[in-house]
N, C-alpha and C positions, 0 to 999 in steps of 0.2 A: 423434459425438465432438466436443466443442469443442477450443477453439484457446486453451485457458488454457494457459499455459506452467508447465512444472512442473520446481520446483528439488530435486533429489533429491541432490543434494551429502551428504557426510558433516559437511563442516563449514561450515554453511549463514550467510551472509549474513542478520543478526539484526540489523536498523536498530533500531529499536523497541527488542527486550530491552538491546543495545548501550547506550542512550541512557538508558531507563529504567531499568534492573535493575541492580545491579551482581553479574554472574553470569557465565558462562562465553564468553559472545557478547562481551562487551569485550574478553577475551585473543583471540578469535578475529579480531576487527576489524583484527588488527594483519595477518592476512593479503588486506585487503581494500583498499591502498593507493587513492587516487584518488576514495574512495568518501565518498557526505556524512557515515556514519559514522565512517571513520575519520580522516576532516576535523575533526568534531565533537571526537573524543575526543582528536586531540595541539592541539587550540586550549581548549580550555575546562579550566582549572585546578583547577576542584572537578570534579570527571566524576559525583559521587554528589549533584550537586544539577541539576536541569534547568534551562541557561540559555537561556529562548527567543531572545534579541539574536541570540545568539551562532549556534543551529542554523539561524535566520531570514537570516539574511548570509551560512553558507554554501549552505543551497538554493537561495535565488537566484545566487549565483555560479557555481553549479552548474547552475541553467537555465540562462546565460547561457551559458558555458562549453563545456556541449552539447548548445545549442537545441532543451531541450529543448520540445515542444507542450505548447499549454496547452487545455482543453476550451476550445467553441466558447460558447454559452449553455446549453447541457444539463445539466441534473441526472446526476452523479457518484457513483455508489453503490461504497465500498469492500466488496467480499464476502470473509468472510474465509470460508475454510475450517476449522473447528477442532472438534475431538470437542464441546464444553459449549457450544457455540453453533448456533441453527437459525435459519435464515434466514424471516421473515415476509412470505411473497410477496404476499397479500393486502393485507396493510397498506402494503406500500412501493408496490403498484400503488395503492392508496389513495392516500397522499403524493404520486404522480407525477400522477396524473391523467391518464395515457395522453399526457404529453407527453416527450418526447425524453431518452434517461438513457445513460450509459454507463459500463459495469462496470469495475471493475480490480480482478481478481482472478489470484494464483497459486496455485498447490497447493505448498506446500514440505515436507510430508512424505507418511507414504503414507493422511494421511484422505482420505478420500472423502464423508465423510458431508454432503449433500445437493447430489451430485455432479448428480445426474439432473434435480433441481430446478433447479439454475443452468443446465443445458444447456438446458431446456424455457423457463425465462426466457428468454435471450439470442437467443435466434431469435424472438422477437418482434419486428413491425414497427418500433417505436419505439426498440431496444435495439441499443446498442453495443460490442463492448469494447475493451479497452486493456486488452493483457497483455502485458509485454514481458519479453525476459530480464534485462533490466538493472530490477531493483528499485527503484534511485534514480531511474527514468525514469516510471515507475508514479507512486511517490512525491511527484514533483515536478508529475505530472501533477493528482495529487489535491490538492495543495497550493496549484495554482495554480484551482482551481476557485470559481465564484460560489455554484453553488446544490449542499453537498457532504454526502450521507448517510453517516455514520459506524457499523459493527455495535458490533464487537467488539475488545478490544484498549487498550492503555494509552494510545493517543495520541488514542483517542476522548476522552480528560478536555483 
């Protein structure tokens, strides 16, 4: 069993759809006070156009705020979980070159799919994770990274 942290909430914490979408996750955001999302969305006055300045000044005030860690010099792999997405293990241990990575992954609904493969990754010598229950700490962790693998997902662009 790993130690991904898993958000099973009904009305789940959508940084990403929040920011990108304009869809159900932004009404949601308003339950989520304190958060870079919903920092994001009462500071930014078009909400349906993406202002980098703007989400850049609060995640860093938001590391700052609550210290958050930043990786060390290790390659950062976001793994996302998601039905239309499979993760290429071969390749990214390609990419890494057997040198030092550390995951950030959650599960926020009930996929699973290539649940057994990330397990059998992460116990690998060289492999770390970062899974926390606070998603903006994840997030800022990956944000704040030098050498950073992006899968799947809207903030890969």
């Amino acid at each position: 069993m790993s130690l991904v942290r898993v958000n099973q909430s009904t009305n789940k914490y959508r940084l990403g759809d929040a920011i990108l979408c304009n869809n159900r996750a932004r009404i949601l955001m308003k339950q989520f006070p304190n958060t870079i999302g919903y920092d994001y969305l009462n500071m930014n006055l078009k909400p349906t156009l993406l202002d980098k300045d703007i989400l850049t000044r609060i995640i860093n005030e938001h590391i700052k705020k609550h210290n958050y860690k930043a990786p060390e010099t290790e390659f950062v792999l976001h793994w996302r979980f998601h039905p239309s997405f499979e993760m290429n293990v071969d390749k990214l241990k390609e990419i890494v070159g057997g040198k030092e990575i550390t995951v950030c992954a959650a599960i926020h609904s009930n996929e699973t799919k290539g649940l057994e493969e990330f397990n059998k990754f992460i116990n690998e010598d060289n492999v770390k994770l970062q899974s926390s229950s606070n998603a903006d700490e994840d997030f800022c962790f990956m944000f704040q990274a030098e050498k950073l693998i992006v899968t799947y997902g809207q903030f890969t662009n």
